[in-house]
SERO-4910 file (N, C-alpha, C, O; in steps of 0.05 Angstrom, whole numbers):
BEGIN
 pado doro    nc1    nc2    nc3   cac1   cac2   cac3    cc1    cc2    cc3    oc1    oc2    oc3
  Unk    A   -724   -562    314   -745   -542    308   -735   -523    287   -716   -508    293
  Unk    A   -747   -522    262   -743   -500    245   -763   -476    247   -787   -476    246
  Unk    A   -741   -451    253   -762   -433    253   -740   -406    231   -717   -405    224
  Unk    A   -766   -386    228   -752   -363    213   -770   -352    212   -794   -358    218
  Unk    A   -754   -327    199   -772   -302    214   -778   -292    180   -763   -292    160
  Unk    A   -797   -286    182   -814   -274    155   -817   -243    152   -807   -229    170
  Unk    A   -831   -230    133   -841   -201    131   -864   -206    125   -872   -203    102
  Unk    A   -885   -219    153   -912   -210    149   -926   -231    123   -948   -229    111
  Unk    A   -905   -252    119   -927   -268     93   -944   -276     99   -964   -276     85
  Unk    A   -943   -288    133   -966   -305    144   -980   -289    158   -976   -265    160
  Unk    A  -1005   -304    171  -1017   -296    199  -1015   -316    221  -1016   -338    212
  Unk    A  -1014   -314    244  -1006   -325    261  -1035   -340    266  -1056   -327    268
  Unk    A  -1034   -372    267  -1046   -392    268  -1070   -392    301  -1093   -402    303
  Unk    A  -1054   -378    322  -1070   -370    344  -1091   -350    345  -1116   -351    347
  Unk    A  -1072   -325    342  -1089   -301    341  -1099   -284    315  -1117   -268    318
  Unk    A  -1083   -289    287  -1092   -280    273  -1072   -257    263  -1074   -248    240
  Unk    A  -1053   -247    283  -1041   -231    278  -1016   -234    252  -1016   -256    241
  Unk    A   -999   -216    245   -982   -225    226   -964   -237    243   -962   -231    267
  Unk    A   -948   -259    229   -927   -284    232   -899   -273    236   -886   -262    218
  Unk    A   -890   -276    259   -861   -277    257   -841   -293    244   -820   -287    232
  Unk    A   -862   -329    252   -841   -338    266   -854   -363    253   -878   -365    256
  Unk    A   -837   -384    235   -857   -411    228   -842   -431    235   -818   -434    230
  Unk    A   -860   -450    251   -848   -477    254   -861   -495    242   -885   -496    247
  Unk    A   -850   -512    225   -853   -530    211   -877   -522    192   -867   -510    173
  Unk    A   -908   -524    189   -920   -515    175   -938   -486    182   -950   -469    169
  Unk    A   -934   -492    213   -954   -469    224   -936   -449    233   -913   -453    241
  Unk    A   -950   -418    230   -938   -391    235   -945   -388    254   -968   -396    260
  Unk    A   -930   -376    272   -943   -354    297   -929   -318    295   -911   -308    281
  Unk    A   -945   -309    314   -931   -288    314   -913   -285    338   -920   -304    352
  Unk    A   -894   -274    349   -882   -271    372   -892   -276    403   -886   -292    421
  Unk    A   -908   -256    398   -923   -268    432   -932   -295    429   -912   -307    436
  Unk    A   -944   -307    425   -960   -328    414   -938   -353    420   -942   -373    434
  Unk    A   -916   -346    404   -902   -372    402   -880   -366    422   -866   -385    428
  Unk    A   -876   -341    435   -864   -339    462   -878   -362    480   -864   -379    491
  Unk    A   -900   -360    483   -913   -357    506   -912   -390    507   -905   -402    528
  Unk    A   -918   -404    483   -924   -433    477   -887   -449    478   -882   -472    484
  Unk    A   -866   -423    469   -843   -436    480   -836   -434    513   -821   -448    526
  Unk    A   -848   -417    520   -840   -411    557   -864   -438    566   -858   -453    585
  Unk    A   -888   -442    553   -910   -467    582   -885   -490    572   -872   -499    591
  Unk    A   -877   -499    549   -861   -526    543   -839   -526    566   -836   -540    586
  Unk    A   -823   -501    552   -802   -511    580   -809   -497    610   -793   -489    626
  Unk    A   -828   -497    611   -838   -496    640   -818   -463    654   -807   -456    675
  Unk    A   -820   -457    639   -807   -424    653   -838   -399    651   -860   -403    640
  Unk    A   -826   -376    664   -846   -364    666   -848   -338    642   -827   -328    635
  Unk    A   -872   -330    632   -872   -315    612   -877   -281    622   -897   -274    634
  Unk    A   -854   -263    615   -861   -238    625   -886   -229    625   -900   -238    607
  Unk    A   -897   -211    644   -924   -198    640   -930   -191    616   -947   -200    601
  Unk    A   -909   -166    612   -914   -159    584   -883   -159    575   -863   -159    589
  Unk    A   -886   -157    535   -853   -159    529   -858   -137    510   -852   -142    487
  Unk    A   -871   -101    518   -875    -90    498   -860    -62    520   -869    -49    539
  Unk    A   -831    -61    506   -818    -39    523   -809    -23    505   -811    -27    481
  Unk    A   -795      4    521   -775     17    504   -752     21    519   -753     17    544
  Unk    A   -735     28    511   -702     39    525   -705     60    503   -709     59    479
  Unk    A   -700     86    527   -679    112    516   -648    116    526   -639    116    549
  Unk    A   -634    119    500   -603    122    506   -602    153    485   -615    166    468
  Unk    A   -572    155    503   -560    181    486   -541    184    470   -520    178    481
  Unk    A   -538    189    448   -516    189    436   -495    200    440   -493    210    462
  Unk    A   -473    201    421   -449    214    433   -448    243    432   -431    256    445
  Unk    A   -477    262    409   -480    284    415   -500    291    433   -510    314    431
  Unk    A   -507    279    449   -532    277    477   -557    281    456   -569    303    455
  Unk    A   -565    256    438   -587    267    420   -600    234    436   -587    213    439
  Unk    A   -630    238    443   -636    223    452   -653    206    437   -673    213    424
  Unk    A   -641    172    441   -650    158    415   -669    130    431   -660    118    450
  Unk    A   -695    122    417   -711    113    421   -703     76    418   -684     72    402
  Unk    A   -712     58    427   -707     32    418   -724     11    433   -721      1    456
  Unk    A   -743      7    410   -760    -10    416   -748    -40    425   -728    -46    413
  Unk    A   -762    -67    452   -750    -85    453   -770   -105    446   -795   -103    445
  Unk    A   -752   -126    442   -777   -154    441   -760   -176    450   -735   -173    451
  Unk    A   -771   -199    455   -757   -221    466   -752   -249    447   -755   -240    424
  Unk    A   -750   -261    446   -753   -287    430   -741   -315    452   -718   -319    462
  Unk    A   -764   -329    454   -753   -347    471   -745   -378    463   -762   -392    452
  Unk    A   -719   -387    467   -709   -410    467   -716   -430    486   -700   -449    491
  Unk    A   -745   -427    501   -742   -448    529   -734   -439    545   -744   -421    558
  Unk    A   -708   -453    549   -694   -442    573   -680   -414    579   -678   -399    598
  Unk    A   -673   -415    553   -660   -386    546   -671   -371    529   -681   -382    510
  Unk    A   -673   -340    531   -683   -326    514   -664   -301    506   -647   -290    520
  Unk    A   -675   -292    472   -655   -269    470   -670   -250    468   -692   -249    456
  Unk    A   -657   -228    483   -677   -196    486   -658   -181    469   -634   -180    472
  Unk    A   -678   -164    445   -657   -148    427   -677   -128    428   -702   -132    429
  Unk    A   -658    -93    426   -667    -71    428   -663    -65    400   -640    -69    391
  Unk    A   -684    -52    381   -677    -47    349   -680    -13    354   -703    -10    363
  Unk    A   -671      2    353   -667     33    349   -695     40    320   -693     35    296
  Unk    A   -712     50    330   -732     67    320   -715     89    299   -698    106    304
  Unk    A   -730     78    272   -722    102    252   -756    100    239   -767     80    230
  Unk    A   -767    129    241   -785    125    223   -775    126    195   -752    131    187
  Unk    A   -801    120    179   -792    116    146   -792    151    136   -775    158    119
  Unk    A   -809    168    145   -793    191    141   -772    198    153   -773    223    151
  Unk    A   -757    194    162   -732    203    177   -714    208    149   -708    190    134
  Unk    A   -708    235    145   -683    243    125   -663    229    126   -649    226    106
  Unk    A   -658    219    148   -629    197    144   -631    170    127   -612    158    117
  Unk    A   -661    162    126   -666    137    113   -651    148     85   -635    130     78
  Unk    A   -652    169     68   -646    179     42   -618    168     39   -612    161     16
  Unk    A   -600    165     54   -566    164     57   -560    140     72   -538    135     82
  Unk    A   -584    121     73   -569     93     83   -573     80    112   -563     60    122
  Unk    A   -596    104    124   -589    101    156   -617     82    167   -640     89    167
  Unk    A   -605     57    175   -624     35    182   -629     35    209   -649     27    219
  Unk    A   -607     47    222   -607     50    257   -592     19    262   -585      2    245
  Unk    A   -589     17    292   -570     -5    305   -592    -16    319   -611     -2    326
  Unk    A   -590    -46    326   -597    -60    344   -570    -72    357   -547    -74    349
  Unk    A   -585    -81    381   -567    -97    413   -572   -121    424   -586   -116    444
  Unk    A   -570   -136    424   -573   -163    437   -565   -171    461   -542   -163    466
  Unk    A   -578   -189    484   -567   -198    504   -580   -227    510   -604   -229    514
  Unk    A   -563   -249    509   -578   -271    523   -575   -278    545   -555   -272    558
  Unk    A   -603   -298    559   -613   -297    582   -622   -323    586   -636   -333    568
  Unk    A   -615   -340    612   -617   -359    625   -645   -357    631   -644   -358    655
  Unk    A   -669   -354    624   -695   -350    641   -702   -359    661   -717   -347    676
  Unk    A   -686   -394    669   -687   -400    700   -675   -372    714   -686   -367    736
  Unk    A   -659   -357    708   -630   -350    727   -635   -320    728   -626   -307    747
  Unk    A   -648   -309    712   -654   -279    700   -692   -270    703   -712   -279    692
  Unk    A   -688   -249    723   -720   -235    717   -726   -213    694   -710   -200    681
  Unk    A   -741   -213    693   -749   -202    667   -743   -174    670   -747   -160    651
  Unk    A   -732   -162    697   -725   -139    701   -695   -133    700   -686   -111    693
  Unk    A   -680   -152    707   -656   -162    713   -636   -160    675   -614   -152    669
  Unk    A   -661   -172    658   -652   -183    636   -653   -144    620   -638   -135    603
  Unk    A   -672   -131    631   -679   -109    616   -664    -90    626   -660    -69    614
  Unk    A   -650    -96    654   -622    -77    655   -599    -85    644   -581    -68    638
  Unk    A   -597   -103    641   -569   -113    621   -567   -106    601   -547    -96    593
  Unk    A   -595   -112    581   -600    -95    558   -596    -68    559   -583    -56    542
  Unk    A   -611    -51    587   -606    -14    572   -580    -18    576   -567    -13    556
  Unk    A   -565    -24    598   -526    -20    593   -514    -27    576   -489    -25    577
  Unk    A   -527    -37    556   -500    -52    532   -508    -39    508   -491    -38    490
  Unk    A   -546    -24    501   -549     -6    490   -542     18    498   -538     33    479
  Unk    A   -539     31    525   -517     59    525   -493     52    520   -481     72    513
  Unk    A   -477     33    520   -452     29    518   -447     30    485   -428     44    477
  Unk    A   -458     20    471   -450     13    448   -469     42    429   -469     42    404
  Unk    A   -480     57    440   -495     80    428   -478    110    440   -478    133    431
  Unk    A   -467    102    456   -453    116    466   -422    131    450   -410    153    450
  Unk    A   -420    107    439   -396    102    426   -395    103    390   -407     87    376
  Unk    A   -382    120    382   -379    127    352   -359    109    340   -336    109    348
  Unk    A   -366     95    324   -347     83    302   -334     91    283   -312     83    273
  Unk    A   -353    113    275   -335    120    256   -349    158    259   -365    165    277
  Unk    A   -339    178    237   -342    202    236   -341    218    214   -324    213    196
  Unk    A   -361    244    213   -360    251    189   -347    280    187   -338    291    207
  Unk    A   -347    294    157   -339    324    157   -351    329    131   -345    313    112
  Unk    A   -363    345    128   -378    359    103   -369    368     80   -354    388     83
  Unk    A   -371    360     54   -353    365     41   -362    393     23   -384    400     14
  Unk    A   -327    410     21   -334    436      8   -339    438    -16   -323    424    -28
  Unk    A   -361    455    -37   -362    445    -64   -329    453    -78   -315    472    -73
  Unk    A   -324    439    -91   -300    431   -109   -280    421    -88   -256    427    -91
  Unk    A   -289    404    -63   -256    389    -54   -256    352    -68   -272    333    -74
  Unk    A   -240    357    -68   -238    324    -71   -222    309    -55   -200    319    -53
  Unk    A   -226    282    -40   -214    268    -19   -207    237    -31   -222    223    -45
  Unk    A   -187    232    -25   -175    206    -42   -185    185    -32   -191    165    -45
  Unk    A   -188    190      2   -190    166     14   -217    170     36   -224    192     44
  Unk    A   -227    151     42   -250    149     57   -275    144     44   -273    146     20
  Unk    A   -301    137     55   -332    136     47   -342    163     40   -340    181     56
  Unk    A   -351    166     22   -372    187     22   -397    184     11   -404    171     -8
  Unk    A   -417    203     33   -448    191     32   -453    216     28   -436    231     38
  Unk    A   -473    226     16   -490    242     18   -485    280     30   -501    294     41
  Unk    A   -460    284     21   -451    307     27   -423    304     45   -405    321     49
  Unk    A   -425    286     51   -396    271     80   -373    259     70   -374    246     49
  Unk    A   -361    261     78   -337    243     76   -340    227    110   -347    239    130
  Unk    A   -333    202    109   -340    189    126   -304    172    131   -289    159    117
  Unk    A   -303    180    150   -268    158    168   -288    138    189   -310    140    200
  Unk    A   -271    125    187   -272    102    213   -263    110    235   -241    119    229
  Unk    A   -267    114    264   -252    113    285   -225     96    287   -213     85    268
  Unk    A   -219     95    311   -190     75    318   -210     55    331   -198     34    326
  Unk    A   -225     50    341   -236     39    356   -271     33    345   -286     53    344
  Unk    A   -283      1    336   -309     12    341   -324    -34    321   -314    -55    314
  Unk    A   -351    -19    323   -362    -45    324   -383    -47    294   -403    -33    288
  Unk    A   -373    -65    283   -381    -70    239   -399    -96    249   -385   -116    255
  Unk    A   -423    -98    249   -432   -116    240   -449   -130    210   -466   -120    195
  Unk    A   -434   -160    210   -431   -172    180   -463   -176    168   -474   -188    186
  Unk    A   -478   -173    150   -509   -185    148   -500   -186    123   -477   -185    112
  Unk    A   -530   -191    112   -532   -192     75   -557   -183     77   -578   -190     89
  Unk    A   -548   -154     51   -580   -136     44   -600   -155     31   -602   -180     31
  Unk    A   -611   -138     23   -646   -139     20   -633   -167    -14   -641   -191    -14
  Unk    A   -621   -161    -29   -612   -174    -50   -594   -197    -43   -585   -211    -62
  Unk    A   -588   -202    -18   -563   -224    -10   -536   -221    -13   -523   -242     -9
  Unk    A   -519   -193    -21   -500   -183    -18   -501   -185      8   -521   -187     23
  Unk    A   -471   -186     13   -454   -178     43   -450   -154     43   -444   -138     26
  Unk    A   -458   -152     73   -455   -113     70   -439   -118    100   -434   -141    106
  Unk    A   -432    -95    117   -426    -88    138   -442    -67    152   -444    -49    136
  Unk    A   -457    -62    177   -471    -41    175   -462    -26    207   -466    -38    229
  Unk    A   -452     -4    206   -433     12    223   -451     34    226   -460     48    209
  Unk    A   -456     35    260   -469     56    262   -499     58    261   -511     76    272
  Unk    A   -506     46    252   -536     39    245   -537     46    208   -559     43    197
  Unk    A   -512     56    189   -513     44    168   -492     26    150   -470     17    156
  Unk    A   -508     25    124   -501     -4    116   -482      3     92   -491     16     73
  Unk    A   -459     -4     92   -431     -6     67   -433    -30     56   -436    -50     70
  Unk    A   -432    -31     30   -413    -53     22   -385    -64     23   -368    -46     28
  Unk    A   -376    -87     20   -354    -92     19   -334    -66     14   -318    -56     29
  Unk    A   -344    -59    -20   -319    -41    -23   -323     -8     -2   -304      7      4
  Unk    A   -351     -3      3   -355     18     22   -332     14     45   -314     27     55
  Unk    A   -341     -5     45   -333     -7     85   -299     -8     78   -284      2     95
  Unk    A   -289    -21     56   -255    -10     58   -250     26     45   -228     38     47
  Unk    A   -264     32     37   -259     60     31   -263     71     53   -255     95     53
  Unk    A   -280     60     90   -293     77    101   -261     75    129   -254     92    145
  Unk    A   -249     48    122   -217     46    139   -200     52    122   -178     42    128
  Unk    A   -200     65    101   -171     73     80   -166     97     99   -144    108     96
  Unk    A   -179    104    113   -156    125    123   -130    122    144   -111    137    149
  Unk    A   -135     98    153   -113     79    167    -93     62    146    -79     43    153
  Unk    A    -93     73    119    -71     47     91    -49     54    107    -40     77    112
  Unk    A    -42     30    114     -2     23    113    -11     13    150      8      2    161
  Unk    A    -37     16    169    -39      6    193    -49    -24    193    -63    -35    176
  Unk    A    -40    -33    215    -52    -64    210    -79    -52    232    -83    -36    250
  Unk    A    -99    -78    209   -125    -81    234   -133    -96    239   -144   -112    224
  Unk    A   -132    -99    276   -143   -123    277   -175   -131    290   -192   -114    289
  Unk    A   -181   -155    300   -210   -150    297   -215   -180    313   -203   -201    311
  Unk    A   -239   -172    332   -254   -200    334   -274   -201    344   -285   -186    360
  Unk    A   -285   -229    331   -306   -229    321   -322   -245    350   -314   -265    362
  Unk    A   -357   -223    356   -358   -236    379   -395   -237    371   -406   -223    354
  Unk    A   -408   -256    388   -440   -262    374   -454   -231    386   -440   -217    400
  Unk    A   -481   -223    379   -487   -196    389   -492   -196    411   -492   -175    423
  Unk    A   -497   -217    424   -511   -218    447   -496   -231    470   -504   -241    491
  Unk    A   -463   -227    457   -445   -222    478   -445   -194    497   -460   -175    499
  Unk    A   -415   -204    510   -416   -166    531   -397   -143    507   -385   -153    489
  Unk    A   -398   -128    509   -379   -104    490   -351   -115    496   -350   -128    517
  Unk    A   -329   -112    483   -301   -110    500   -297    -88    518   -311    -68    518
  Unk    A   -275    -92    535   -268    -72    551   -266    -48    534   -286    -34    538
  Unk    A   -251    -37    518   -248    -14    504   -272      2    499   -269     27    500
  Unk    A   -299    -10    493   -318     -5    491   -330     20    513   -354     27    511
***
């Protein structure tokens, strides 16, 4: 089965709505092609798959994150995407927000079961800062680290880079809910030169590591 996810080119062949999701010639939208992947493999389709999770950040700022499901049949993945509106002043400096992933046995998992696993791995991982900033004074200059938009930006000792490719197909890294490039994201660990780092690499919709 080929499928992929679009921006809205199509309309979904059932209801009319815009297309997520195309297999082979025909589009659907999410629910739609949920619902037609859950009667195939004979599992059951949540009532509804239109939630939210609130988590807190590490300054107790309370942050919004819409969920949706996508189902594989048997298994399905539930991902929480963190709400940024398009006015949000942070969009100006790079800030896309974080999503969370968790996969789910749908024989083995209720749809309630699956939506607590999800809020704990979105407080866990929202909870937690990767990296940090400090304001910069007019006339300092800093050799080493990211700077965005008034910040100088360090990396933590501890924290979680995930790899994509922007809107143009560059590789970016995007920390935090924003997005560096290659050379960002080593200016954003130069404040660790002469430390080794190490790293591994795990799918999103694994569990956090312990350190986490």
């Amino acid at each position: 089965m080929d499928s992929t996810t679009t921006r809205y080119g199509n309309r979904c062949v059932v209801c009319g709505k815009p297309s997520r999701v195309n297999v082979g010639s025909s589009a659907y939208c999410l629910d739609c092609y949920n619902r037609i992947t859950d009667y195939l493999a004979e599992v059951e389709t949540p009532t509804n798959d239109n939630y939210s999770i609130l988590a807190l950040d590490p300054e107790g700022h309370s942050v919004e994150f819409a969920v949706e499901r996508f189902s594989l049949g048997t298994n399905a993945i539930w991902t929480a995407v963190e709400q940024v509106p398009d006015d949000d002043p942070r969009r100006e400096w790079g800030y896309e927000g974080r999503s969370v992933s968790v996969g789910v046995n749908a024989r083995l998992m209720s749809q309630e079961e699956a939506l607590d696993a999800l809020m704990v791995k979105v407080q866990r991982l929202v909870g937690h800062a990767s990296m940090h900033g400090t304001r910069i004074t007019f006339g300092e200059v800093w050799s080493t680290s990211a700077r965005r938009e008034g910040q100088v930006l360090y990396a933590n000792e501890t924290g979680v880079a995930r790899v994509e490719s922007d809107v143009n197909g560059r590789k970016s890294f995007v920390v935090d809910g924003q997005r560096f490039s290659p050379e960002q994201f080593a200016d954003l660990v130069s404040c660790f030169e002469g430390f080794d780092l190490y790293w591994q690499v795990r799918d999103a919709s694994d569990e956090p590591p312990e350190w986490l």
